[in-house]
C-alpha positions in Angstrom: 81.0 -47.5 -123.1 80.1 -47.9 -119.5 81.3 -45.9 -116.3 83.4 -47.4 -114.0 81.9 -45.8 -111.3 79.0 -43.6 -109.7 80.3 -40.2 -110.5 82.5 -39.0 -107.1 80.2 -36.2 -106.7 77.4 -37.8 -106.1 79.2 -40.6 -104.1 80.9 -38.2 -101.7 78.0 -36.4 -99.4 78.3 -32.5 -100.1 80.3 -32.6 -103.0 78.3 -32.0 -105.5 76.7 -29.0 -103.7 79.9 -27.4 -103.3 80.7 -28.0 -107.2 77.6 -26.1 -107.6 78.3 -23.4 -105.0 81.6 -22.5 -106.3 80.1 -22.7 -110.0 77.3 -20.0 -108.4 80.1 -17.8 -106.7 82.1 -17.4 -110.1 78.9 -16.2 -112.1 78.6 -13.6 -109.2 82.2 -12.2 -110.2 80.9 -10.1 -113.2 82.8 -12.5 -115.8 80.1 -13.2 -118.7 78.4 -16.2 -118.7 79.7 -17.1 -122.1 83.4 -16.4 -121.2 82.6 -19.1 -118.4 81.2 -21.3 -121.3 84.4 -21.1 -124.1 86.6 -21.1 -121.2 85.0 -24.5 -119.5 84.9 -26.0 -123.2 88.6 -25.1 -123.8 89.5 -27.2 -120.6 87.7 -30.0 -121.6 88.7 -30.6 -125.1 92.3 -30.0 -123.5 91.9 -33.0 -121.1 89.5 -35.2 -123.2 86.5 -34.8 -121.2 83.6 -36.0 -123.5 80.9 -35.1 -121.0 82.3 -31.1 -120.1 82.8 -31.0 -124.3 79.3 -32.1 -124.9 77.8 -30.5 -122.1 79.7 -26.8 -122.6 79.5 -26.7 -126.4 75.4 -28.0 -126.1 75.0 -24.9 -123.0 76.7 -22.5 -125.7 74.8 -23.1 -128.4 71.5 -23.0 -125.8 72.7 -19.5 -125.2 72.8 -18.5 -128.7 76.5 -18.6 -129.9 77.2 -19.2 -133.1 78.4 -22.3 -134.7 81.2 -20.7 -136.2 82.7 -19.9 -132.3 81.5 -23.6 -130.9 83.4 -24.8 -134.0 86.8 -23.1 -133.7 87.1 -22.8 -129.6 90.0 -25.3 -129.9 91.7 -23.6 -132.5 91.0 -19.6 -131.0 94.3 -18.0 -132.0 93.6 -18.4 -136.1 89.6 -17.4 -135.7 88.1 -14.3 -136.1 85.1 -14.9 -133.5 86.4 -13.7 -130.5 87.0 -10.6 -128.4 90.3 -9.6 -127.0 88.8 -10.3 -123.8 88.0 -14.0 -124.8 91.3 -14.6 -126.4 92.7 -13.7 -122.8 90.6 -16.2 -120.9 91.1 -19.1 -123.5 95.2 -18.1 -123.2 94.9 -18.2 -119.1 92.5 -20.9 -119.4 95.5 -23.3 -121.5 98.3 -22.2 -119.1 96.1 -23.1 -116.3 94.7 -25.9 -117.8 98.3 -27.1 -118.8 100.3 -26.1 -115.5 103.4 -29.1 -116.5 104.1 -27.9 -120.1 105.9 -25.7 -119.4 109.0 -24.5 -116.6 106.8 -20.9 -116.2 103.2 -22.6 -116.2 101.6 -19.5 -116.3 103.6 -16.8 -118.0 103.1 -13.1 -116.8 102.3 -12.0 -120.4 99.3 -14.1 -120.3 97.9 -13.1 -116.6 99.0 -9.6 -117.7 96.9 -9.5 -120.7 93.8 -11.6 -118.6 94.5 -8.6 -116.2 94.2 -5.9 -118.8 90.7 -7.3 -119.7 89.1 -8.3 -115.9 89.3 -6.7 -112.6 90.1 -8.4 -109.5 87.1 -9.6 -108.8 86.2 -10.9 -112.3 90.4 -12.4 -112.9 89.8 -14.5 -109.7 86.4 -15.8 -110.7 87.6 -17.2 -114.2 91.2 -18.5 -112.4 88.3 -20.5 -110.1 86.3 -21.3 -113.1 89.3 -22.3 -114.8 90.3 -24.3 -111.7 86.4 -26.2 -111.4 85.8 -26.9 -114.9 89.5 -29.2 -114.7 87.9 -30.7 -111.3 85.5 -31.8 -113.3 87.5 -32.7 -116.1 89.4 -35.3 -114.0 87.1 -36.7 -111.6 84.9 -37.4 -115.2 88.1 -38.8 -117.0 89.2 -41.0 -113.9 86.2 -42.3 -113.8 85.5 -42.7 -117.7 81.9 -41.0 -117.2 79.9 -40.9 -120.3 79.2 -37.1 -122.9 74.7 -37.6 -122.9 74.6 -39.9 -120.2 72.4 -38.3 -116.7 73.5 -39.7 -113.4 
């Protein structure tokens, strides 16, 4: 399997900088690291992004998570490893992730619950998260980039 192209962000000057600056602002938000991680490799196995699913699930087990949670990220609502809080982001993170599957793309129960769990600051750092990892997601899939390979 072969690329079709340079990756965008590397071909476009200041793109890839301001990947990484908006990936640096949503760590700042108080959301925890590992919520960014699930969430990011949620998004990816939703879209078919074999680098972000091989890149998120390697950065989670780098940090310490459990096989068990890597393993069942895709299938959240019948496993036992995660927090309420978790559940929330991985519920926003599909409706976001998913915005034409339904006429309501993001239902008020699930914002509402993300909101019971994450202040303002913390709710608008995973909708951005949510929002970079799918950048990602699509500039990789448009341009068939390849999970292991480095630029």
């Amino acid at each position: 399997m072969r690329p079709r192209m340079k990756n965008p962000v590397f071909v476009v000057p200041d793109a890839y900088r301001a990947m990484m600056d908006l990936a640096e602002a949503t760590k700042k938000t108080g959301v925890p690291e590992t919520t960014h991680h699930l969430v990011h490799l949620r998004a990816s196995q939703i879209n078919g992004c074999s680098v972000c699913v091989h890149m998120h699930a390697a950065e989670l087990r780098e940090a310490g998570e459990s096989e068990e949670r890597i393993d069942t990220v895709a299938a959240w609502r019948e496993a036992p490893f995660f927090t309420d809080a978790e559940r929330a982001a991985l519920a926003l993170t599909e409706a976001v992730t998913r915005l034409a599957d339904r006429p309501d793309p993001v239902p008020d129960e699930v914002y509402e619950e993300a909101a019971k769990h994450y202040d303002e600051q913390q709710l608008a750092g995973l909708i951005l998260s949510i929002a970079q990892i799918n950048v990602w997601n699509r500039v990789n899939a448009a341009t068939r980039q390849v999970a292991g390979q480095r630029p």
